[in-house]
C-alpha positions as CSV (number, residue, x, y, z in Angstrom):
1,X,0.0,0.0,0.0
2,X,3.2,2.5,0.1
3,X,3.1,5.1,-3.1
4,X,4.7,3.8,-5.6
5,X,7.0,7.0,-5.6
6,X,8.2,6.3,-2.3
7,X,8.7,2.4,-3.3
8,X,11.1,3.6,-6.8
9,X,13.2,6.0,-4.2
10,X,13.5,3.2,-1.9
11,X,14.3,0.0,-4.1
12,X,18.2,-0.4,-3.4
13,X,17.3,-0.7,0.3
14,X,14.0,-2.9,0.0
15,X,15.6,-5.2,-3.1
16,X,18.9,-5.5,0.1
17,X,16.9,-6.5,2.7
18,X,14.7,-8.7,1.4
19,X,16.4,-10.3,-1.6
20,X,19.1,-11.9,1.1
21,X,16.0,-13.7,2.7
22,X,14.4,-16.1,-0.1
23,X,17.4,-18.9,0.7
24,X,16.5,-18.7,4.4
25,X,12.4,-18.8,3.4
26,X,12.7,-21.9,1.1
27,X,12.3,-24.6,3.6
28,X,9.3,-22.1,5.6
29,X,5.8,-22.0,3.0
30,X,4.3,-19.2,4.6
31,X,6.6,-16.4,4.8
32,X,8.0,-17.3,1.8
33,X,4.8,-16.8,-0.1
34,X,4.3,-13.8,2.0
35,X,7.9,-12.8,0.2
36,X,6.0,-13.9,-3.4
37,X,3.3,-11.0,-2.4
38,X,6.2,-8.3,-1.2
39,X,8.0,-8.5,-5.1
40,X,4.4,-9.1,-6.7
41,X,3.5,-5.3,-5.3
42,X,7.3,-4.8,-6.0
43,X,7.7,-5.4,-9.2
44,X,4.3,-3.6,-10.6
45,X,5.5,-0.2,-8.8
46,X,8.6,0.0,-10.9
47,X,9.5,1.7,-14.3
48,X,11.7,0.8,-17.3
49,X,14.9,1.6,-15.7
50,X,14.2,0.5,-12.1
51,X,13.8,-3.1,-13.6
52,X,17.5,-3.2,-14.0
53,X,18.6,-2.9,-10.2
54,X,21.0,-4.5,-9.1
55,X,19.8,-7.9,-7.2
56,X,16.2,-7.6,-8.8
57,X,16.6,-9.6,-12.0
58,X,18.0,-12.7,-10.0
59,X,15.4,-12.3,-7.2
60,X,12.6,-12.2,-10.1
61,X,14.0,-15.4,-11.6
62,X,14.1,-17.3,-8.2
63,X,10.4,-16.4,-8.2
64,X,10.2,-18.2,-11.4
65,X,12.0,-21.1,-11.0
66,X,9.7,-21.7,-7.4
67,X,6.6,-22.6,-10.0
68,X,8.2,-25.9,-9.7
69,X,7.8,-25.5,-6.3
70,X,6.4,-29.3,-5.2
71,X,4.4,-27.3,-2.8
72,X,0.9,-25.8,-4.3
73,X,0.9,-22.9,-2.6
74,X,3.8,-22.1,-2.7
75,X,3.6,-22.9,-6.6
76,X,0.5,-21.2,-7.2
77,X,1.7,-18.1,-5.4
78,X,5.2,-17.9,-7.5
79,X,3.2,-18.6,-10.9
80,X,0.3,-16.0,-10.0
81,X,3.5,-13.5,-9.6
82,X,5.2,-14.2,-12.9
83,X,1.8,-14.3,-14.4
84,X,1.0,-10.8,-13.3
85,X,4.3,-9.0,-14.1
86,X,5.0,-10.2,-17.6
87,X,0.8,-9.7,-18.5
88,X,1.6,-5.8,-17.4
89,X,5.2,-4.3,-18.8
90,X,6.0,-1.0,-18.2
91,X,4.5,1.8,-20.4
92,X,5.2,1.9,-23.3
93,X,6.5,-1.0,-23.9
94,X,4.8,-4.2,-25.5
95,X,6.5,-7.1,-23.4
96,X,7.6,-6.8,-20.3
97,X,11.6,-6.8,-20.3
98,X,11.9,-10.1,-18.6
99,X,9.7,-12.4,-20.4
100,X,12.8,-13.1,-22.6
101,X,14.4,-14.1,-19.6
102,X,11.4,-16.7,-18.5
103,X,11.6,-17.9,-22.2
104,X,14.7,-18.9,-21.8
105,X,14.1,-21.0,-18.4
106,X,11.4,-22.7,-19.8
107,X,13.2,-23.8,-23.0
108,X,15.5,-25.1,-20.9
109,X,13.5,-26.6,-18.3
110,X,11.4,-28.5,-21.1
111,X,14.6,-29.7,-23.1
112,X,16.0,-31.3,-19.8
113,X,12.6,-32.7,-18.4
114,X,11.9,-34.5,-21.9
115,X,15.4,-35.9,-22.0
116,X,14.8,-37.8,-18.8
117,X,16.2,-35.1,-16.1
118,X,14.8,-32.9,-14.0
119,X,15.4,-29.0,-13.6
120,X,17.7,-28.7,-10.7
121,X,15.6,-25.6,-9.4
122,X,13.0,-28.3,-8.7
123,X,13.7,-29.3,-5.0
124,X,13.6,-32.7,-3.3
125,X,13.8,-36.0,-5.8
126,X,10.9,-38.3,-5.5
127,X,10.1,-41.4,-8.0
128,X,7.6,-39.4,-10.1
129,X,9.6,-36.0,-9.9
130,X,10.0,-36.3,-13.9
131,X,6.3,-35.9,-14.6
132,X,5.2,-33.7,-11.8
133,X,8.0,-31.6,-13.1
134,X,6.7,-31.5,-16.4
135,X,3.0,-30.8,-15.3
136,X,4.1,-28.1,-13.1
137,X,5.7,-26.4,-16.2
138,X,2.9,-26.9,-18.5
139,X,0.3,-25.2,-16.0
140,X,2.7,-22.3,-15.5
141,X,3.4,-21.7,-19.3
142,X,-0.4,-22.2,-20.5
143,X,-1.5,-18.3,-19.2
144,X,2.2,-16.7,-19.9
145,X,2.3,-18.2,-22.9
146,X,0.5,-14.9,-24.7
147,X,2.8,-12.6,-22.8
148,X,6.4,-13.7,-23.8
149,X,8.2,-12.2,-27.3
150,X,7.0,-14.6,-30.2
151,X,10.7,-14.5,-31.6
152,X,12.3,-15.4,-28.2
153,X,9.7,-17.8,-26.1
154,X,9.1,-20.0,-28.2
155,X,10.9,-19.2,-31.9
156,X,13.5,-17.8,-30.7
157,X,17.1,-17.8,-32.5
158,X,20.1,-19.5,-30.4
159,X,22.6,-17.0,-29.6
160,X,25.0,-16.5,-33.0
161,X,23.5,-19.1,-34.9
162,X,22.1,-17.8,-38.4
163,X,20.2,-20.8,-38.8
164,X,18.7,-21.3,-35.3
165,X,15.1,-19.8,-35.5
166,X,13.8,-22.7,-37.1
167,X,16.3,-25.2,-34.9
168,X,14.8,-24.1,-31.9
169,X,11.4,-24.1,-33.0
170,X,12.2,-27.7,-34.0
171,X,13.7,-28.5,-30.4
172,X,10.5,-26.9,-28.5
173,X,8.1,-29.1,-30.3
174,X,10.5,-31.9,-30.5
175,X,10.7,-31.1,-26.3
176,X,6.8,-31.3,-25.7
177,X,6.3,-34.0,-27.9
178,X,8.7,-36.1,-25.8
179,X,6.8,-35.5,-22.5
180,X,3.9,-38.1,-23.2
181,X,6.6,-40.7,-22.9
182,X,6.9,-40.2,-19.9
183,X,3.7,-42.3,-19.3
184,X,1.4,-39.8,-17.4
185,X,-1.7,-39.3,-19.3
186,X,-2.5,-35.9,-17.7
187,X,0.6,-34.6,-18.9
188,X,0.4,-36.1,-22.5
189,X,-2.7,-34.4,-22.8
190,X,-1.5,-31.0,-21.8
191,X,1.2,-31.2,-24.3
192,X,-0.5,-31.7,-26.8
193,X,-3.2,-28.9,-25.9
194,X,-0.1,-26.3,-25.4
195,X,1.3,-27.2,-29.3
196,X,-2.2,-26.2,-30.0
197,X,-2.4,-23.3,-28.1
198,X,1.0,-21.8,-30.0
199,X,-0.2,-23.1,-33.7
200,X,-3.4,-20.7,-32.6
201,X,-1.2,-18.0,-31.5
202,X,0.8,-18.1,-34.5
203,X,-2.3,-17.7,-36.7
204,X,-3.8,-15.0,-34.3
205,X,0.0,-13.1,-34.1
206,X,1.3,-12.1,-36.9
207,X,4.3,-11.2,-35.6
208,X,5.1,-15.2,-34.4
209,X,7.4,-16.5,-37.3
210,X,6.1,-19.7,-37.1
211,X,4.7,-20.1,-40.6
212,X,8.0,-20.4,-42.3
213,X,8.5,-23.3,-40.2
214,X,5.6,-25.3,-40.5
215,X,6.9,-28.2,-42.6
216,X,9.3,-29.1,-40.7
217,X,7.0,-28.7,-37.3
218,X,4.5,-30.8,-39.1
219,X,7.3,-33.6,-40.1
220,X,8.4,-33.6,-35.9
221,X,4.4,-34.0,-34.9
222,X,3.9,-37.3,-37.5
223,X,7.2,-38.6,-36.7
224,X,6.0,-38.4,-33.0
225,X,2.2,-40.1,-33.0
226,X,1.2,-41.6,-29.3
227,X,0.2,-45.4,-29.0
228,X,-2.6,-46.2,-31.1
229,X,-4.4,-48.3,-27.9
230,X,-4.5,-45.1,-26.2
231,X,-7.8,-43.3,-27.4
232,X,-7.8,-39.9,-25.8
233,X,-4.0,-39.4,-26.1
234,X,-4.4,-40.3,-30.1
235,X,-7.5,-37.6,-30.3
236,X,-5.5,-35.2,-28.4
237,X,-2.7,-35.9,-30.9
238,X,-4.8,-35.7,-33.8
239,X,-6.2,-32.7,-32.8
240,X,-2.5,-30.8,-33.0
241,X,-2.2,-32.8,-36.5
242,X,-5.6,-30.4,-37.3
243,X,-4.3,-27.2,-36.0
244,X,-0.5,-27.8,-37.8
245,X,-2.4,-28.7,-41.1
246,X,-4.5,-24.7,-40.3
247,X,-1.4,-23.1,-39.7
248,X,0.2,-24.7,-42.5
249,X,-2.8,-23.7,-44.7
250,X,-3.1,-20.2,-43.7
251,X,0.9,-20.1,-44.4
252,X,1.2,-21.6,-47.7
253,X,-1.7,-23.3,-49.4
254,X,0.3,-25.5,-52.1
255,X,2.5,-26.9,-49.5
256,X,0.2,-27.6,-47.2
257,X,-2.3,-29.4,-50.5
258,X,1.4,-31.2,-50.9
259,X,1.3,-32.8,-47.7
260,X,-2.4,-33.9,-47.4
261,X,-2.0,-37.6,-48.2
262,X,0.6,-37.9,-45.7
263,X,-1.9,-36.4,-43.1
264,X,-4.7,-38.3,-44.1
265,X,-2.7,-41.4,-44.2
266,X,-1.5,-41.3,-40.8
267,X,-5.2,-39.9,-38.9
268,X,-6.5,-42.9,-41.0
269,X,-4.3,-45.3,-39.5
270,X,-5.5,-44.0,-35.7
271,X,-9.0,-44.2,-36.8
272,X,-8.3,-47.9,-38.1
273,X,-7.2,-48.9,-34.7
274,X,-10.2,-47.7,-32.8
């Protein structure tokens, strides 16, 4: 409730005080969500060049690496946080200056969940950490998703590399297509509805690159179909084979003709299993 005046002429001494605290809060759910609310009201008092102070950036990103948190609350509160700063960047700007940042982490959190790790931000192991891991990420990424940079989140270009737009784009969907092997039918499903959420976003946004990328997206999705005894994962699936073929369409209508018998061949052979 202090003005948000007196919060910008104070932040080196609030961002000393309190940063220092969140190792000493980990183990302690209350005040450390009590901490989430403190840099929630925090963060939204700041401008452009306040976002830069020293210590902020870092406490900001242990905020985001506790929606891994394996305690709800806890989880929730971190997510609700994260959720609320990116959806309101300062004015004038379009994103908020760290959702490059939070693209990043979760690029990297999905490329080391779906090779069979865990994100070491997570916490304590347990046997299904892999999957609750995974679920936890999903969940968070569903409502950000609209609020990070098209060319960064999710499209982004690896650092130096020419060629890496359409690698990365490739390693994302390669990355959530992966995470239905690891046998938890909640999260196959949510994998499959976020690759539909960002083929929607890409024909909503015109400034998401993914149409020049579709062919190859739409060779990682058939090269990737879920068991064919599994009937909810395979409509799932199918469903992101119907929202790639959209995209695809809307991108480049011979192309997308071109491929049709592939499609049809392989929703064919799901519907011949049933």
């Amino acid at each position: 409730y202090v003005p948000q005046p007196v919060v910008r002429s104070n932040l080196s001494t609030i961002i000393s005080l309190t940063s220092p605290l969140f190792p000493s809060l980990s183990q302690h759910a209350p005040p450390l969500r009590s901490q989430l609310t403190l840099y929630g009201a925090l963060l939204h008092a700041l401008d452009r060049p306040h976002l830069e102070a020293q210590g902020l950036r870092q406490a900001f990103m242990t905020i985001v690496q506790l929606t891994l948190d394996p305690r709800p609350k806890v989880r929730k509160k971190a997510a609700e946080v994260v959720k609320d700063v990116l959806a309101t960047p300062p004015f004038p700007l379009a994103k908020h200056p760290y959702a490059e940042k939070v693209a990043e982490w979760v690029k990297a959190a999905l490329v080391e969940i779906g090779a069979g790790g865990i994100p070491k931000f997570k916490g304590k192991k347990a046997d299904n950490e892999g999957s609750e891991a995974a679920i936890h990420l999903l969940a968070f990424l569903r409502p950000v998703l609209p609020t990070l940079p098209a060319e960064v989140s999710i499209f982004s270009a690896i650092e130096n590399d020419p060629c890496s737009s359409k690698q990365s784009l490739s390693l994302i969907t390669s990355s959530l297509l992966l995470l239905p092997r690891l046998g938890n039918p909640y999260l196959s499903q949510s994998a499959y509805s976020i690759l539909s959420d960002l083929l929607t976003l890409s024909m909503d946004d015109p400034t998401v690159n993914l149409q020049s990328h579709m062919s190859d997206l739409l060779k990682v999705i058939l090269s990737s179909p879920p068991l064919r005894s599994d009937p909810t994962l395979t409509a799932a699936w199918a469903s992101v084979l119907g929202s790639t073929m959209l995209a695809y369409h809307q991108a480049n209508e011979e192309e997308c003709a071109s491929e049709l018998g592939k499609v049809w061949k392989a929703v064919w052979n799901l519907l011949d299993a049933q």
